[in-house]
Every structure is written in structure tokens, then in C-alpha cells.
N, C-alpha and C positions, 0 to 999 in steps of 0.2 A: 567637518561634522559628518558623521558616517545618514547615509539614508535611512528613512526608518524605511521596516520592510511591512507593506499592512498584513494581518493575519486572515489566513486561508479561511474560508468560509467552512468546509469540509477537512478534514482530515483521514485517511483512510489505511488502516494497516494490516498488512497481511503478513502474518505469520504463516510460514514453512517449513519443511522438512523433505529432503529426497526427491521433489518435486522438477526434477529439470524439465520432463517434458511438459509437465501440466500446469504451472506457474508462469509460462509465455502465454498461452492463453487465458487464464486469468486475470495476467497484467492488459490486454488489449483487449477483454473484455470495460476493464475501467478505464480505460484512454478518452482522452478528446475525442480522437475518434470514433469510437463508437457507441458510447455513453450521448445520450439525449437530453436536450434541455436543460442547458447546463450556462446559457449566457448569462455572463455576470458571474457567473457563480465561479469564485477559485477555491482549486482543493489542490491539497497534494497528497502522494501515496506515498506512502513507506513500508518494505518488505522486510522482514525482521524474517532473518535465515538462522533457526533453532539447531545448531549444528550440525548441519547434513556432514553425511560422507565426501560429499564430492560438493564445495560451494558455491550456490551464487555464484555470478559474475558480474559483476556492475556494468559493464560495458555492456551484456547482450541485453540485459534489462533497459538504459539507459536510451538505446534504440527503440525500445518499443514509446516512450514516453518521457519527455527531458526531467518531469515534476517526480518521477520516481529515484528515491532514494534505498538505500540499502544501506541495516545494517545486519554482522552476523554474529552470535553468539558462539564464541569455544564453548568445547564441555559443557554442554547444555541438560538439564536435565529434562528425562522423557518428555514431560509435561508440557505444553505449551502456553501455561500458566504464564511464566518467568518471562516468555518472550513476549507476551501479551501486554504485560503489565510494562515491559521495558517500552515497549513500540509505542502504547500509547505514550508515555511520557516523555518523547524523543517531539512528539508531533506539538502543533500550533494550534489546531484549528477551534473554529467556534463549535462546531461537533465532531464527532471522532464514528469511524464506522469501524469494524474489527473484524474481520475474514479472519478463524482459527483454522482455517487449512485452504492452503494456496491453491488448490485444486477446484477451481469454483469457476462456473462463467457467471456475470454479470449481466442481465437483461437489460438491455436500453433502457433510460430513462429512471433506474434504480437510484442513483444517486440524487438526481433532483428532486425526488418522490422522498424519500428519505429527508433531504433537509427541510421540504414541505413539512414533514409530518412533523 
């Protein structure tokens, strides 16, 4: 009998583009690590890569946080609509947070505040 797995309290997806160097910080802005207030609370991230030129890496991302996942879209169009719409419906959570560009830090304590709310 397979384990249930229980659903993430948070969901959070971040859609990108072209972003290599400013999408590692973004990602560690949302980490365990420096996100606040977060006991009890499980989320997981997922980066939804709108075809960049040069992709993703799973592996570098992977390191910054185990709960990040990646997926990437070929032949994407402009918009980051598509990727949006796909990312959230990939995730679990009981709320969903949506970063539409990966270039973002994250203040401490955002995400707890956020399911608060």
C-alpha cells in the first residue's frame, strides 16, 4: 500500500525567464532558511522555466532547497500566462503563492504572513 503523502500547506511557483543569475536568489530568498515563521508549516516551490535561451538546471536549483522542483516549458510563448497557469496546476497546496518573475527577493516572514492572511 503506497504512503499517502499529506498536502503542503503552501504551494509556491515561480515562473522565469533568462533569469540565471537572479533566480538563485530568489530561490534562497524562499528557503527554510531564510524565510521566518514557518514551524509546522509545509510548502513546496516550483520554478516553471518559460523557455529561456539557456535552461534551468535542476541540480543548481536543487541545492539551494530539496522541496524545489522544476519544470521547463519548450517553445513558450512570450507571455508568462501559460507558464502560470501550468505551475499552478502541477502544485498540491492548500494555497498557492505565484511569483511572475523570478527576479524577486522574498522578505522574511512573507510566506507565513501570507498563509496568515
Amino acid at each position: 500500500m503506497p504512503l499517502l503523502r499529506r498536502r503542503p500547506d503552501l504551494s509556491v511557483v515561480v515562473v522565469c525567464y533568462d533569469m540565471q543569475r537572479e533566480l538563485p536568489r530568489t530561490l534562497r530568498s524562499l528557503s527554510g532558511s531564510h524565510q521566518q515563521n514557518l514551524d509546522g508549516i509545509d510548502y513546496e516551490i516550483l520554478v516553471v522555466d518559460n523557455g529561456s535561451p539557456d535552461p534551468v538546471e535542476a541540480r543548481s536549483i536543487a541545492r539551494i532547497d530539496p522541496r524545489i522542483r522544476l519544470r521547463r516549458i519548450d517553445d513558450a510563448p512570450a507571455s508568462p500566462a501559460m507558464a502560470a497557469n501550468i505551475g499552478v496546476s502541477l502544485t498540491s497546496g492548500r494555497a498557492v503563492c505565484l511569483i511572475l518573475d523570478g527576479a524577486r527577493m522574498v522578505t522574511q516572514g512573507t510566506l507565513a504572513t501570507g498563509l496568515r492572511a
